[in-house]
DSSP file (Angstrom, degrees, kcal/mol; ACC not computed):
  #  RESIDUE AA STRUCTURE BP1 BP2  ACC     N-H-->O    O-->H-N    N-H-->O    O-->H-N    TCO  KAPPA ALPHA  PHI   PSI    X-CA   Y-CA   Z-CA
    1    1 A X              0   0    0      0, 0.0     2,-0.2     0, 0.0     0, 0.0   0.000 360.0 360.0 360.0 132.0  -15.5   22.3  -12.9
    2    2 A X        -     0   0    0      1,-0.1     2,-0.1    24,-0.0     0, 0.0  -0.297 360.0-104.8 -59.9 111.7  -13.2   19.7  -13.4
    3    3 A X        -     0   0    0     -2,-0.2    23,-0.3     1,-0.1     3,-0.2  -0.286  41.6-115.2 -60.0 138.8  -11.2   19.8  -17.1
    4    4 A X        -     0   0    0      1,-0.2     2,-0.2    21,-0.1    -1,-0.1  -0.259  52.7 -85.4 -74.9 154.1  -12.9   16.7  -19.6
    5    5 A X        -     0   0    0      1,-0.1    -1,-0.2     4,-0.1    20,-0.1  -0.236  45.7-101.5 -57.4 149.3  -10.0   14.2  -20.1
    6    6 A X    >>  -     0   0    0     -3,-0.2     3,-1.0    -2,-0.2     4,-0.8  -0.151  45.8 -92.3 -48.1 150.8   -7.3   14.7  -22.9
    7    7 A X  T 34 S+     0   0    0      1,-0.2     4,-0.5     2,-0.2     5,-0.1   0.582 121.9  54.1 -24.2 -45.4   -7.7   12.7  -25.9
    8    8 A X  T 3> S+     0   0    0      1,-0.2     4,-1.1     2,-0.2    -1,-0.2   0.575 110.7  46.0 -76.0 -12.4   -5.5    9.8  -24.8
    9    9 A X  H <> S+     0   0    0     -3,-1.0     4,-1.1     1,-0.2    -2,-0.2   0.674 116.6  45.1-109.4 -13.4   -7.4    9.2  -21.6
   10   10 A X  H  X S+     0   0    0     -4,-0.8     4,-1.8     2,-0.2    -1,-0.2   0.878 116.1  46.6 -93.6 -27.7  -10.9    9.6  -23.6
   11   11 A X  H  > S+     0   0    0     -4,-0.5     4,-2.0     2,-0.2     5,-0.3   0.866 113.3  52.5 -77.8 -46.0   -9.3    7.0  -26.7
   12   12 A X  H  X S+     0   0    0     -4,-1.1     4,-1.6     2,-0.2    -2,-0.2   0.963 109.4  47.9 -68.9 -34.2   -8.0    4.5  -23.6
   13   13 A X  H  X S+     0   0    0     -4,-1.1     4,-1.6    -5,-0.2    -1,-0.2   0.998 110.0  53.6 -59.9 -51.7  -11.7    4.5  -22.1
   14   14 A X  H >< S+     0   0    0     -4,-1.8     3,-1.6     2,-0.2    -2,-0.2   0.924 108.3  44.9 -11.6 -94.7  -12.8    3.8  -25.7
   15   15 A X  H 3< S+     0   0    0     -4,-2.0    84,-0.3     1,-0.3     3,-0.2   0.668 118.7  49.8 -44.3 -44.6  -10.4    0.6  -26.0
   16   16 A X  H >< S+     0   0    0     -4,-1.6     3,-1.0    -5,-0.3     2,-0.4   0.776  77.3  93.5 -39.9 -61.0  -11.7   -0.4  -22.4
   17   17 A X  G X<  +     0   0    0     -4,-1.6     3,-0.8    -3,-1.6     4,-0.2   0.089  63.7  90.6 -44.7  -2.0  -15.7    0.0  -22.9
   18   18 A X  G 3  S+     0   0    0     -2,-0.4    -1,-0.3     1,-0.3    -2,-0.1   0.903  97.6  33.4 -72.5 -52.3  -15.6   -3.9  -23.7
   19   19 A X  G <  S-     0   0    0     -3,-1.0    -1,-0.3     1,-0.3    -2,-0.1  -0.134 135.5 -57.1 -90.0  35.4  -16.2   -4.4  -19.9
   20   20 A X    <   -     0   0    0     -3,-0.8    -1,-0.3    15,-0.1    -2,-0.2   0.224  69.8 -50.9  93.3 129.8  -18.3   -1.5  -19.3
   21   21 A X        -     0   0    0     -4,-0.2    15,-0.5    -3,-0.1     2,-0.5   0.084  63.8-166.2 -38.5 132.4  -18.7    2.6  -19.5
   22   22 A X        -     0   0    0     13,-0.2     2,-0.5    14,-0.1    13,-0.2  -0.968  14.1-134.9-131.3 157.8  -15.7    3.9  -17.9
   23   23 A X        -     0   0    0     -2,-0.5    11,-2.6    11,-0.4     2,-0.4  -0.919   4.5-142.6-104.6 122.7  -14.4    7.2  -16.6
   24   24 A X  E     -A   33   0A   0     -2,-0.5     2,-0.3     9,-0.2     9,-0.2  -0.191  20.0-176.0 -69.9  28.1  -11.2    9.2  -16.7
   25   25 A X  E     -A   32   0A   0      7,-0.7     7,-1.1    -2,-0.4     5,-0.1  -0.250  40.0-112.7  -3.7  70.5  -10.3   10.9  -13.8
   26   26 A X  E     -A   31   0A   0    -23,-0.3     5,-0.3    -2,-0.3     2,-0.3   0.127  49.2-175.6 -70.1 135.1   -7.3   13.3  -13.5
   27   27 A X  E >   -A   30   0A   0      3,-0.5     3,-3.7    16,-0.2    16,-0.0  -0.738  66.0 -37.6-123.1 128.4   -4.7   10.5  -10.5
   28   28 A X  T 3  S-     0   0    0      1,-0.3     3,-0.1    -2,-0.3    -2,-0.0   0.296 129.0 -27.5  34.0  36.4   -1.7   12.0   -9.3
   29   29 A X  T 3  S+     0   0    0      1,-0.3    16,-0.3    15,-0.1    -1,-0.3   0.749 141.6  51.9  85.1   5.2   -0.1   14.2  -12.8
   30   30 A X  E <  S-A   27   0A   0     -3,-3.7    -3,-0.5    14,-0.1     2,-0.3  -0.493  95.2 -81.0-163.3-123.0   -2.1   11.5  -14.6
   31   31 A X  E     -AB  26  43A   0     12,-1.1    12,-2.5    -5,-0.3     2,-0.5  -0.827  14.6-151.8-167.3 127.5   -5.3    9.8  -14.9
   32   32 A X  E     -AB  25  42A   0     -7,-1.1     2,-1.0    -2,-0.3    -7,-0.7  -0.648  17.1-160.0 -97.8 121.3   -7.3    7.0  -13.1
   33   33 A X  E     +AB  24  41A   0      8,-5.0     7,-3.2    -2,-0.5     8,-1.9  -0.789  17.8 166.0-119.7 143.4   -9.7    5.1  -15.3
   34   34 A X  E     - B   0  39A   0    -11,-2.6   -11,-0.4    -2,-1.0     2,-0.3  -0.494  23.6-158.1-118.4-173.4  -12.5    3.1  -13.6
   35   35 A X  E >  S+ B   0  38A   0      3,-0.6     3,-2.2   -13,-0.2   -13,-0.2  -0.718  89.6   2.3-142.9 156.4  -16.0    1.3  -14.8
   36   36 A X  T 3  S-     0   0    0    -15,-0.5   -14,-0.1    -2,-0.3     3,-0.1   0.848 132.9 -58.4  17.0  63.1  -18.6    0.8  -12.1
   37   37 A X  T 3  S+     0   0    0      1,-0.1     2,-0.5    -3,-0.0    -1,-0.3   0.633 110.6 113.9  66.4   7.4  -16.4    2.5   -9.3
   38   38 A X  E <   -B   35   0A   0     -3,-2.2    -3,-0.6     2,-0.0    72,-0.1  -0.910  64.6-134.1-120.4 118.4  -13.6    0.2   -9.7
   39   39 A X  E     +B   34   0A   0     -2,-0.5    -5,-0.2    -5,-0.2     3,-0.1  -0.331  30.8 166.4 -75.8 125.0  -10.0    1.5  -11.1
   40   40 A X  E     +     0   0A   0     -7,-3.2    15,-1.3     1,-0.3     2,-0.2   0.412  62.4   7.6-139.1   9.8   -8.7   -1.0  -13.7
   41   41 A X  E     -B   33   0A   0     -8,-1.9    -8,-5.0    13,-0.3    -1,-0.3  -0.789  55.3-145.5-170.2 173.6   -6.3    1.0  -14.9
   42   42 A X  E     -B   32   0A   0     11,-0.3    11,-3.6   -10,-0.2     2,-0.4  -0.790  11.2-148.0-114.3 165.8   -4.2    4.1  -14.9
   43   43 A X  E     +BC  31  52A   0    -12,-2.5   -12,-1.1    -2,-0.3     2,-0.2  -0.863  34.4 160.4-111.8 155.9   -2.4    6.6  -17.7
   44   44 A X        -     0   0    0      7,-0.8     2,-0.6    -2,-0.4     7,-0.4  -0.697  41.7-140.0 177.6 119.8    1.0    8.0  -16.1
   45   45 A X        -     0   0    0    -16,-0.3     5,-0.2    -2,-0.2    -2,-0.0  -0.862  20.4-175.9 -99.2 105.3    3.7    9.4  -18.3
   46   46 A X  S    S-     0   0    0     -2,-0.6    -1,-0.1     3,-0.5     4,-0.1   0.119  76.9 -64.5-100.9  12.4    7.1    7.6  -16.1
   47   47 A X  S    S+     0   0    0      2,-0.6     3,-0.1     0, 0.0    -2,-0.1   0.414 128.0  84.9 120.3   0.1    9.4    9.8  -19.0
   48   48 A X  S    S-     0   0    0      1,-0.9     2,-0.2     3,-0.0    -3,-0.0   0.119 105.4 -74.3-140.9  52.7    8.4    8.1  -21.9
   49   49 A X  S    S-     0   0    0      2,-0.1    -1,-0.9     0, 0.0    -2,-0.6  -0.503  72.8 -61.0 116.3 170.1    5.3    9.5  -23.2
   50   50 A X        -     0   0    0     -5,-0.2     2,-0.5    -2,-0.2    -5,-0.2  -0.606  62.0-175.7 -93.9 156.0    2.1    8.9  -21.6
   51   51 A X        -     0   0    0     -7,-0.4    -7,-0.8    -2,-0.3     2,-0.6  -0.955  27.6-119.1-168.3 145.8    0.9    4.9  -21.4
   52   52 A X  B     -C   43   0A   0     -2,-0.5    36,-2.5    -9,-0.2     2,-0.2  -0.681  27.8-156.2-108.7 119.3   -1.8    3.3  -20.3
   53   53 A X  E     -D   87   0B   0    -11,-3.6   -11,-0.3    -2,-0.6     2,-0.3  -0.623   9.0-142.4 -85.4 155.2   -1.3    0.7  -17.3
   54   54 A X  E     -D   86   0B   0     32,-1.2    32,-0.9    -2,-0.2   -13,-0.3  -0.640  18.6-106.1-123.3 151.7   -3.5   -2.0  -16.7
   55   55 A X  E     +D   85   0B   0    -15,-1.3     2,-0.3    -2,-0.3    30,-0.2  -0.428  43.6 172.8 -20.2 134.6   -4.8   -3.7  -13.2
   56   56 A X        -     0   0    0     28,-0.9     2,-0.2    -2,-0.1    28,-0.1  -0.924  11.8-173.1-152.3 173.5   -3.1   -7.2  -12.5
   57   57 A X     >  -     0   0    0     -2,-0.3     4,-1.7     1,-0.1     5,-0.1  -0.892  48.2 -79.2-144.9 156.2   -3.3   -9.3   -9.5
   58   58 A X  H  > S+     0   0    0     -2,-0.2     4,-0.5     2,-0.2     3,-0.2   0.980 133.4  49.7 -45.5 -48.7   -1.3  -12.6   -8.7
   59   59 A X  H  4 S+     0   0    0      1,-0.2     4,-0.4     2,-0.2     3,-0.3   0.924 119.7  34.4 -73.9 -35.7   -3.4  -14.6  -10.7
   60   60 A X  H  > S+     0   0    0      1,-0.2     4,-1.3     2,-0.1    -1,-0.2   0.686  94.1  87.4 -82.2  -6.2   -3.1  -12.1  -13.8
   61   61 A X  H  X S+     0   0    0     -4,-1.7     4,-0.7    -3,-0.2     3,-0.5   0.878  89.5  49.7 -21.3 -71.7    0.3  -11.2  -13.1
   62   62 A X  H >X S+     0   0    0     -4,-0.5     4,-1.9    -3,-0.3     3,-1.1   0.866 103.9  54.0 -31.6 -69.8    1.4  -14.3  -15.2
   63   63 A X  H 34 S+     0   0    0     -4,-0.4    -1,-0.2     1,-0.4     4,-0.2   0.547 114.0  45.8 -83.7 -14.3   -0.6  -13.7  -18.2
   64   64 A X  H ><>S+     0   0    0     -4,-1.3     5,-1.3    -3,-0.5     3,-0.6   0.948 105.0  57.2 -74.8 -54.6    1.0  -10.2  -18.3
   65   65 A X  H X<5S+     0   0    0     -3,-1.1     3,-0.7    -4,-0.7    -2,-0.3   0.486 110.3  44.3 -57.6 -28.8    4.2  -11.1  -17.8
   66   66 A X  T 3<5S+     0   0    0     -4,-1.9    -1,-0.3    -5,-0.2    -3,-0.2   0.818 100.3  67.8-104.3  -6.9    4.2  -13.4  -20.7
   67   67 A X  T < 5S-     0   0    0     -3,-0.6    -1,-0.2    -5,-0.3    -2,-0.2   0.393 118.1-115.8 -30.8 -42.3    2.7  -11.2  -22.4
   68   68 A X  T < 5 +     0   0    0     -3,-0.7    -3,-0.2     1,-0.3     2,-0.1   0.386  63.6 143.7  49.3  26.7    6.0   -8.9  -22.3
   69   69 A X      < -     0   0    0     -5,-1.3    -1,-0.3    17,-0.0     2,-0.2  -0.377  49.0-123.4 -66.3 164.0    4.6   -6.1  -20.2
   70   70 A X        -     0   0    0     18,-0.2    17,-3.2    -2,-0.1     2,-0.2  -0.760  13.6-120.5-118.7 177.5    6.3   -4.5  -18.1
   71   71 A X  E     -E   86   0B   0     15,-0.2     2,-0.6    -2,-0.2    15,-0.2  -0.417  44.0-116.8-109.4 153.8    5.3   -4.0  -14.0
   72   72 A X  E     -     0   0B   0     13,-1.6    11,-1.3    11,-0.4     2,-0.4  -0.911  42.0-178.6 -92.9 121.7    5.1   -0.3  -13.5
   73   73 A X  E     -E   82   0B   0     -2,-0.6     9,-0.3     9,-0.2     2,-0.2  -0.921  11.7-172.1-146.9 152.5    7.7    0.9  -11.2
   74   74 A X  E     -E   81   0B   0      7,-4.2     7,-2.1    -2,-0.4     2,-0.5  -0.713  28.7-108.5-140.8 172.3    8.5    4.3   -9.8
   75   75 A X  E     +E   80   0B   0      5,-0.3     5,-0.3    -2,-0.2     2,-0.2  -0.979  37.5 170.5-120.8 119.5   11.5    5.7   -7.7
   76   76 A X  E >   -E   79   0B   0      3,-2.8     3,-5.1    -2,-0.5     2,-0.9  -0.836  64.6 -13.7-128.2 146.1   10.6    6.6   -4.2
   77   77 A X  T 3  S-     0   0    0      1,-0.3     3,-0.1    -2,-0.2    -2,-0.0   0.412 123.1 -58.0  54.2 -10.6   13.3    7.6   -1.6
   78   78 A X  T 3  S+     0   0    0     -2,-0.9     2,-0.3     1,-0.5    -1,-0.3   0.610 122.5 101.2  96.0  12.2   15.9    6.4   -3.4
   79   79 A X  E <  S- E   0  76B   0     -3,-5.1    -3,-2.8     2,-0.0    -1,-0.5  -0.899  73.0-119.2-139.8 156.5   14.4    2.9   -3.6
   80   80 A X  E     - E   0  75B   0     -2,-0.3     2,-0.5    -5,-0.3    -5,-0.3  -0.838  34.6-168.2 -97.8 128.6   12.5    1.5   -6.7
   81   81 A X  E     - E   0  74B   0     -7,-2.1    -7,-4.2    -2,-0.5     2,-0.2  -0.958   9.3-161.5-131.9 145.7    8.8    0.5   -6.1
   82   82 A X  E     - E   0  73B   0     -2,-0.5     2,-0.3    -9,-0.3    -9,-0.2  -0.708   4.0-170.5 -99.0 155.0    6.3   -1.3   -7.9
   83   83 A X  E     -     0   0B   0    -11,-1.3     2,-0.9     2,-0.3   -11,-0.4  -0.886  47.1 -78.8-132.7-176.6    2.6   -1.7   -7.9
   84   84 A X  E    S+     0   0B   0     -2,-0.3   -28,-0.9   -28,-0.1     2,-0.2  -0.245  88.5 108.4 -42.8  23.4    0.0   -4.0   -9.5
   85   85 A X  E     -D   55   0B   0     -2,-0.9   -13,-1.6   -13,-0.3     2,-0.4  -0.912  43.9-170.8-146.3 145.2   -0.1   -2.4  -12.9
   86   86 A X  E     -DE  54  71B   0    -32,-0.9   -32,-1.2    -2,-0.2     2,-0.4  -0.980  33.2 -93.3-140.3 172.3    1.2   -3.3  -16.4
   87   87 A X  E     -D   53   0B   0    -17,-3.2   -34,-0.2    -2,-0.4     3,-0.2  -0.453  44.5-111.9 -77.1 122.1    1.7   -1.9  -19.6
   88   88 A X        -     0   0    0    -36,-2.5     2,-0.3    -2,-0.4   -18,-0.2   0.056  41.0 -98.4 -40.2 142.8   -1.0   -2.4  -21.9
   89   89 A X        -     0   0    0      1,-0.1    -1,-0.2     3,-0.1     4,-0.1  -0.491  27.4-141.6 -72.5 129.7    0.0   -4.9  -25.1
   90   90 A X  S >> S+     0   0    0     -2,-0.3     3,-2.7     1,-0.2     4,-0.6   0.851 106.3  56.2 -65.2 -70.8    0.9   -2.4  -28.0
   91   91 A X  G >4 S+     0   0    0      1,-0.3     3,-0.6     2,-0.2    -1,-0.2   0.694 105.7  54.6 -40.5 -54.5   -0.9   -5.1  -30.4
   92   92 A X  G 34 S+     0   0    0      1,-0.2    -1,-0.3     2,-0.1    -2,-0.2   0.353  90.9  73.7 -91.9  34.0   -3.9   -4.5  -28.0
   93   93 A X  G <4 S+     0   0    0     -3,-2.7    -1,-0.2     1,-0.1    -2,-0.2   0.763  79.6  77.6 -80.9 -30.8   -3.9   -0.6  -28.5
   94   94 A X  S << S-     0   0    0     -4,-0.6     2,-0.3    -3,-0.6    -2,-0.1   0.779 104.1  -2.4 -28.3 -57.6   -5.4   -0.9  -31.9
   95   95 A X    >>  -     0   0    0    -80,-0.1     4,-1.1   -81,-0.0     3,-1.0  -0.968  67.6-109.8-150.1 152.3   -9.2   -1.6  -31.3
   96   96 A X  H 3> S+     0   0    0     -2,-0.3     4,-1.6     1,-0.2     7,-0.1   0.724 119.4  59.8 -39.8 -44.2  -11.5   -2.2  -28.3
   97   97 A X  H 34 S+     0   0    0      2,-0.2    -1,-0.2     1,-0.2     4,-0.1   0.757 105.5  50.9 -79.6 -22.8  -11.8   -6.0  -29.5
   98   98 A X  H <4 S+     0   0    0     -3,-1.0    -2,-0.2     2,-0.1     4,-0.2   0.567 112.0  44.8 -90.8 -10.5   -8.0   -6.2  -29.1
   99   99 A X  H  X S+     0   0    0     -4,-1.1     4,-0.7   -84,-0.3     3,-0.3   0.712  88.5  96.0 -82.6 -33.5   -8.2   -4.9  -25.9
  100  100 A X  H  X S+     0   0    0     -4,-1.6     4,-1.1     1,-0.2    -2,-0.1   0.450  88.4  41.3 -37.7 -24.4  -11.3   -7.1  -24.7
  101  101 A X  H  > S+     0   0    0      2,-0.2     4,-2.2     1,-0.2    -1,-0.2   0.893 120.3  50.1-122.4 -39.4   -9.4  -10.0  -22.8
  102  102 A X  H  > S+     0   0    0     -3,-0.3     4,-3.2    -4,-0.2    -1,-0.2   0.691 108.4  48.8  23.4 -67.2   -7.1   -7.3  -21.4
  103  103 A X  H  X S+     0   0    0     -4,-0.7     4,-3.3     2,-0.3    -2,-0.2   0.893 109.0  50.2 -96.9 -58.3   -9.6   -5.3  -20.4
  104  104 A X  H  X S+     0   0    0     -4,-1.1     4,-1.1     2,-0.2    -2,-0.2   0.793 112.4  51.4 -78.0 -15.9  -11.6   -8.2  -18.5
  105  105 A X  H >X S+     0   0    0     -4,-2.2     3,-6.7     2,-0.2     4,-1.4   0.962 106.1  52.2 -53.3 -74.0   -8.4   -9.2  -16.8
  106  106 A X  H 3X S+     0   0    0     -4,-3.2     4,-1.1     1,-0.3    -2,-0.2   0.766 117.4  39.3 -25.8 -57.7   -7.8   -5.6  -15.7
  107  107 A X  H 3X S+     0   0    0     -4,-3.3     4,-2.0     2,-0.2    -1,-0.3   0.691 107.8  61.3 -66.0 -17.2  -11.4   -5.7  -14.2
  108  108 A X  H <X S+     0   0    0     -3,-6.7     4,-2.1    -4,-1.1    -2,-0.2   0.990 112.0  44.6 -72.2 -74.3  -10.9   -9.5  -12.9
  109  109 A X  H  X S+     0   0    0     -4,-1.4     4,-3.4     2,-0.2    -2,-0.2   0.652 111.4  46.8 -15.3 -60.3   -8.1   -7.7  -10.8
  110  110 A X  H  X S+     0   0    0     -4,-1.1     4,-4.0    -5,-0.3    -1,-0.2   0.900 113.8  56.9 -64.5 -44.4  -10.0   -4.3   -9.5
  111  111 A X  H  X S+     0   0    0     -4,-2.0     4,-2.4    -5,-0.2    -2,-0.2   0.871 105.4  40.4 -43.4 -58.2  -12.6   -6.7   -8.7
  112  112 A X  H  X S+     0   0    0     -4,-2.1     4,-2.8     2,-0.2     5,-0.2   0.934 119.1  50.7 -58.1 -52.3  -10.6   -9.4   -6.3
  113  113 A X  H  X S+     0   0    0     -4,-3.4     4,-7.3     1,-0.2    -2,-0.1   0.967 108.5  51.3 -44.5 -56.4   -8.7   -6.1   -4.5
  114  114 A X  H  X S+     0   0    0     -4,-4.0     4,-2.7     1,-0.2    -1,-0.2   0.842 116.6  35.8 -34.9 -54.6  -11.9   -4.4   -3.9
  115  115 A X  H  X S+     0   0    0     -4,-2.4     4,-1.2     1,-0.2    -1,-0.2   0.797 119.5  57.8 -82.7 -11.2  -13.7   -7.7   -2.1
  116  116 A X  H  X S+     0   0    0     -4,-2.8     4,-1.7     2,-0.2     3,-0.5   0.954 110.3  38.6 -49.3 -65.7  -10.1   -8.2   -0.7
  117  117 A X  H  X S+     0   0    0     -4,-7.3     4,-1.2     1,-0.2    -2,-0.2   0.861 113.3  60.0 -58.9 -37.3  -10.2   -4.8    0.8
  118  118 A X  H  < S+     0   0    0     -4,-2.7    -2,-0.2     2,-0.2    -1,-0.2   0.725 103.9  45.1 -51.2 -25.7  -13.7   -5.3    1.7
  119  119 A X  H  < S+     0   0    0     -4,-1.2    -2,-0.2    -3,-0.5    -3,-0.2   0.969 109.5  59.3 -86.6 -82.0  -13.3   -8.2    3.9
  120  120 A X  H  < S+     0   0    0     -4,-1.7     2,-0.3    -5,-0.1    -1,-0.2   0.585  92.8  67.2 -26.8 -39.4  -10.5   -6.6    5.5
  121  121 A X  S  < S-     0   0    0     -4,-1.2     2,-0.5     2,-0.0     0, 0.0  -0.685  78.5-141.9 -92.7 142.9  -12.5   -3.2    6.9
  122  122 A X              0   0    0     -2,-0.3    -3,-0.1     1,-0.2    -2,-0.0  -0.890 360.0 360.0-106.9 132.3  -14.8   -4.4    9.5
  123  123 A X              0   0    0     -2,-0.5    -1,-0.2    -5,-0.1    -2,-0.0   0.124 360.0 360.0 -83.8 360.0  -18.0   -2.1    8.9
């Protein structure tokens, strides 16, 4: 049986729960958190503590970005990579209600890849 998330990953589901129960999932050394089957964000300690990234898209990209998160990026190969993901607003770590608009981005996000990907795989 699978060990329950940590504390942080159980508090960051909390903050989440605005758009729906979510689940913590141990990702890659860290932990993928979803609500209705769809990842809208992950926790991943990149060296300075663990911190909870968010689901973004082109159209929430922006709103992040101005935001002053930053794009989550990793070192692969010798080469710097990015994904979709940004660092949660510290202001909106506080409470669940400070997370809410967040939260529905993040899901706005999971949402578009998902029918994205769907259209792409021919059943």
């Amino acid at each position: 049986m699978a060990a329950p998330p940590n504390e942080f990953a159980q508090y960051c589901c909390e903050l989440l729960s605005t758009v729906g129960p979510c689940v913590a999932r141990r990702m890659f050394g860290g932990y993928g958190i979803s609500s209705g089957g769809l990842t809208l964000a992950i926790l991943v300690d990149l060296g300075q503590g663990e911190k909870l990234w968010l689901k973004a898209g082109p159209d929430t990209s922006p709103m992040f970005e101005a935001a002053g998160c930053q794009r989550f990026t990793y070192l692969a190969k010798g080469k710097t990579r990015s994904v979709n993901y940004y660092s949660s607003p510290d202001a909106a770590m506080e409470s669940a209600q400070d997370m809410a608009p967040w939260a529905r981005l993040a899901l706005q996000a999971a949402l578009t890849a998902h029918q994205t990907k769907s259209k792409r795989t021919p059943k």
